[in-house]
C-alpha positions in Angstrom: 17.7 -0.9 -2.8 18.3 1.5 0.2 16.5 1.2 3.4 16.3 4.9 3.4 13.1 6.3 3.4 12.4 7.8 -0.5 10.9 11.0 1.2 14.5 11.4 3.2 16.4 10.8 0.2 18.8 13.8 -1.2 18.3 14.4 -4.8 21.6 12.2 -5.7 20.6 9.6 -3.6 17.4 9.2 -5.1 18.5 9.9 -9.0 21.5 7.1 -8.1 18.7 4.4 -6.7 16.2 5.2 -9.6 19.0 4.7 -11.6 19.6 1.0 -10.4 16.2 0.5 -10.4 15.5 1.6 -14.4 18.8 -0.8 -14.5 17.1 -3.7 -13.2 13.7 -3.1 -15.0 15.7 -3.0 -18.6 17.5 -6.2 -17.7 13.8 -8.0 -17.2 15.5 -11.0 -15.1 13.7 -9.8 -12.2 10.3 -12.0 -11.2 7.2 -10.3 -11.4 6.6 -9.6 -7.9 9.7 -7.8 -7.6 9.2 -6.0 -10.6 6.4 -4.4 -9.7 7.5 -3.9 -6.6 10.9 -2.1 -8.5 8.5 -0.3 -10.7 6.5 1.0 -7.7 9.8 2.2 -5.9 10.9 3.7 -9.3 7.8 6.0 -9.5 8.5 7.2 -5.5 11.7 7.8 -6.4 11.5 10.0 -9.9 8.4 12.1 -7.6 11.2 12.8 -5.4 13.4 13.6 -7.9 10.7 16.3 -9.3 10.0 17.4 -6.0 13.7 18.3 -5.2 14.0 19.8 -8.8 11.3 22.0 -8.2 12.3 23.4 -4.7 15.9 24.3 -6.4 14.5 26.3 -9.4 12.1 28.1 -7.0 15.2 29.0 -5.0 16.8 30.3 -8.1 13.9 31.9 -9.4 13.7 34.0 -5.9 17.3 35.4 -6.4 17.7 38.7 -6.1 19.8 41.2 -8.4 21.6 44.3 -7.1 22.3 47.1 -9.6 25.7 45.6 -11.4 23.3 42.2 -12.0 25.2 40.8 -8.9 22.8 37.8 -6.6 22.7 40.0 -3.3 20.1 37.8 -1.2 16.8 35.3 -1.8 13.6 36.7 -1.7 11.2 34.2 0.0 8.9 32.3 -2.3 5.2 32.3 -2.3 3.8 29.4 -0.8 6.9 27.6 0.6 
């Protein structure tokens, strides 16, 4: 796992470590402890995941047309 904190993570970084986490989970030779401790890791990781998802389609959703349908700018979003 990387010693980087899961709320500084970029979305690839996180997708790539949830993605050796799920890895590890499926393989069940892990012990317990450190499953649970995988699992809990795994949940951070996917809310990250959601969280970074969510900012992008706000920023697309703010895109603004000009006449010819052409993006000309981002119109701030409501509550960011």
């Amino acid at each position: 796992m990387s010693e980087t904190p899961v709320n500084e993570m970029s979305f690839e970084e996180a997708m790539k470590e949830l993605e050796q986490v799920v890895g590890q989970l499926e393989r069940g030779d892990v012990a317990l402890e450190a499953s649970i401790a995988l699992y809990e890791r795994g949940a951070e990781l996917k809310k990250r995941c959601e969280t970074k998802l969510k900012e992008a389609e706000e920023k697309v959703a703010a895109l603004t047309l000009d006449a010819d349908g052409v993006p000309k700018g981002t119109t701030p979003v409501q509550g960011m």
